[in-house]
N, C-alpha and C positions, 0 to 999 in steps of 0.2 A: 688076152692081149689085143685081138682083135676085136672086142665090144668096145677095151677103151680107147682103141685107135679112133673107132669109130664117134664114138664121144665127143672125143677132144675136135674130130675132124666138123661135126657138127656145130658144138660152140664158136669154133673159130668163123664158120664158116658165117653164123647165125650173128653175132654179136662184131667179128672186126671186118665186115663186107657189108656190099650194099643190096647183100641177098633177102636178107627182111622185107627193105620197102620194092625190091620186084616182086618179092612173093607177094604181099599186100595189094600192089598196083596189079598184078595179073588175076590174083584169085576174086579180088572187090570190083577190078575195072575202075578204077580210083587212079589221080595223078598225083600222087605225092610226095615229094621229095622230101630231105632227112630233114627239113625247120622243125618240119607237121608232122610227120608220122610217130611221135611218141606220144602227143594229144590224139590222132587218128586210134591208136591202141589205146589208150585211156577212156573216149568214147565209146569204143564200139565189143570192147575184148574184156570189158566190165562185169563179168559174170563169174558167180562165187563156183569152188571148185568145193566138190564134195560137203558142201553147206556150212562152208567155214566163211571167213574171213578174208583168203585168200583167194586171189583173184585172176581170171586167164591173163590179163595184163598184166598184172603182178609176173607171173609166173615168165610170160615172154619177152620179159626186158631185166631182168636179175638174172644174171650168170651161174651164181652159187643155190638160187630155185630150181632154174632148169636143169644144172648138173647132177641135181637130187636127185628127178625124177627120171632123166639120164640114166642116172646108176641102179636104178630099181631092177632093169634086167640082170644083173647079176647075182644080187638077190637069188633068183629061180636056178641061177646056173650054179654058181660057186659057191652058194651059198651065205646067210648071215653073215658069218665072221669077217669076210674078205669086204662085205661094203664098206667099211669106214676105209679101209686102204684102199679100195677101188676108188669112193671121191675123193678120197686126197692127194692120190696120185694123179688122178684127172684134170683136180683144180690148179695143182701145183703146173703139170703142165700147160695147162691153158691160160696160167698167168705168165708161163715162160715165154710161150708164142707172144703173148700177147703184149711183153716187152720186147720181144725180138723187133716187133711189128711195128 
């Protein structure tokens, strides 16, 4: 309960606030406010994740990616069976916030 607290606490925090572009502008030393910073991630965050397709960009602007990869510790904990219902209970609430919001 407390992994997907943490999940969800993250999503929100990641995707409905303006913690992306300080984390960007603090970690790059960049001034970017929200027009540019999805082009600023498209440029710079372009790189294949495990020699796929899929992209660190990709991955940090898709909700339902980063939830994936989110829910992969549970995996090690609770094992196999419980991930589909650990992301769908994660996603369902992070769209609940996310309409709250």
């Amino acid at each position: 309960m407390i992994l997907l607290s943490f999940n969800i606490m993250f999503l929100v925090i990641w995707f409905l606030t303006d913690f992306k572009i300080h984390f960007i502008n603090t970690i790059f030393r960049r001034d970017l406010d929200n027009s540019n910073i999805n082009e600023y991630i498209n440029l710079h965050f372009n790189h294949r994740i495990l020699w796929t397709d899929f992209t660190i960009a990709g991955l940090i602007s898709c909700p339902f990616c980063l939830g994936v990869w989110l829910s992969i510790p549970s995996i090690f904990i609770f094992g196999w069976q419980i991930f589909p219902v650990f992301y769908i209970a994660q996603m369902l609430l992070f769209g609940l916030v996310k309409k709250l919001n």
